[in-house]
C-alpha positions as CSV (number, residue, x, y, z in Angstrom):
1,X,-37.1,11.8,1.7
2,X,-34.2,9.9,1.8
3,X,-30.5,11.7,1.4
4,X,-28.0,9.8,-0.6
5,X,-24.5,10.3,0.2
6,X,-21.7,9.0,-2.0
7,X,-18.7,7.4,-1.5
8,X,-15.4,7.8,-2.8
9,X,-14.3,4.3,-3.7
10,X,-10.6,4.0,-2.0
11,X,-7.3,3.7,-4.4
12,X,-5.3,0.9,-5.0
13,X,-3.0,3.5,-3.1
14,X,-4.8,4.2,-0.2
15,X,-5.8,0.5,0.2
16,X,-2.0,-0.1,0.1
17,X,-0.9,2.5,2.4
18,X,-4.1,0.3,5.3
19,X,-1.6,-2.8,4.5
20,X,1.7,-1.2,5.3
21,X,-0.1,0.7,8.3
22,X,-1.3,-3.0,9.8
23,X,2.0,-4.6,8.7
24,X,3.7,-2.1,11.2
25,X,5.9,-0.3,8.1
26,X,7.0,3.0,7.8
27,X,7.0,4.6,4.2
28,X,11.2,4.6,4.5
29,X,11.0,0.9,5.6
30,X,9.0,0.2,2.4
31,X,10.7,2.2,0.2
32,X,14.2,0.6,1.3
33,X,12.3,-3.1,0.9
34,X,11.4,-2.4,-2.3
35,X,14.5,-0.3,-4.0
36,X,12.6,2.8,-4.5
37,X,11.8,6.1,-3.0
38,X,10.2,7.3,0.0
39,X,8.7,9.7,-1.9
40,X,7.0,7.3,-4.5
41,X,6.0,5.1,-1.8
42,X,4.0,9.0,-0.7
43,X,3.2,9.5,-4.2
44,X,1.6,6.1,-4.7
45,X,-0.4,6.3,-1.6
46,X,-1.7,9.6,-2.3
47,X,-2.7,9.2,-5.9
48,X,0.0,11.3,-7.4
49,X,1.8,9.9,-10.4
50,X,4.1,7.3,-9.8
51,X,5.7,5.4,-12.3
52,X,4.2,1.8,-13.0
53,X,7.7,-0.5,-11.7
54,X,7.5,1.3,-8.7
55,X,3.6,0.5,-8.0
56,X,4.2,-2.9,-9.2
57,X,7.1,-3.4,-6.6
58,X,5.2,-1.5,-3.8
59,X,2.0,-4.0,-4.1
60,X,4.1,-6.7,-5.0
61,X,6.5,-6.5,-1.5
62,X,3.1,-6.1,0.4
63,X,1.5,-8.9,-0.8
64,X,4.6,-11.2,0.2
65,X,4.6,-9.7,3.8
66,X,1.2,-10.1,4.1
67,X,0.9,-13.8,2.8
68,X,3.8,-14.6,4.6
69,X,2.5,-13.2,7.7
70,X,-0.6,-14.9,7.1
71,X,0.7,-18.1,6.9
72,X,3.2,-17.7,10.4
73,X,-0.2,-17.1,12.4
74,X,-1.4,-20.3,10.4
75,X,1.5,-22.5,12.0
C-alpha cells in the first residue's frame, strides 16, 4: 500500500521571499526599494494580510531586479 503525502503548494509570498533570498536582499533593503515597510515585506512573505499596493510593489521591484539581473549575466 502506497502512502500519499501532500504538499502544501508555496505562496506567491513564500515564492517571493526564495527571490529576494537569491537576489542577496534583506527584508529592510526591500522594503526601503520599494517605499514600504519592513514589516509588510514580513507580512507578505508570511501570508499575513498585507494590503494589495504593497504586494504589487513588492513583486513588482523583484521582477525588475531579477530581469535585470538576468539580462547582465546575458551580456
Amino acid at each position: 500500500m502506497a502512502i500519499v503525502t501532500r504538499v502544501k503548494p508555496e505562496t506567491m509570498g513564500e515564492s517571493a521571499r526564495k527571490v529576494r533570498l537569491a537576489l542577496h536582499l534583506t527584508q529592510q533593503e526591500l522594503a526601503a526599494l520599494t517605499g514600504i515597510s519592513r514589516e509588510a515585506v514580513y507580512q507578505f512573505e508570511h501570508n499575513l494580510p498585507v494590503v494589495l499596493d504593497a504586494r504589487r510593489r513588492i513583486l513588482k521591484k523583484l521582477w525588475a531586479i531579477k530581469t535585470a539581473s538576468h539580462r547582465d549575466l546575458l551580456s
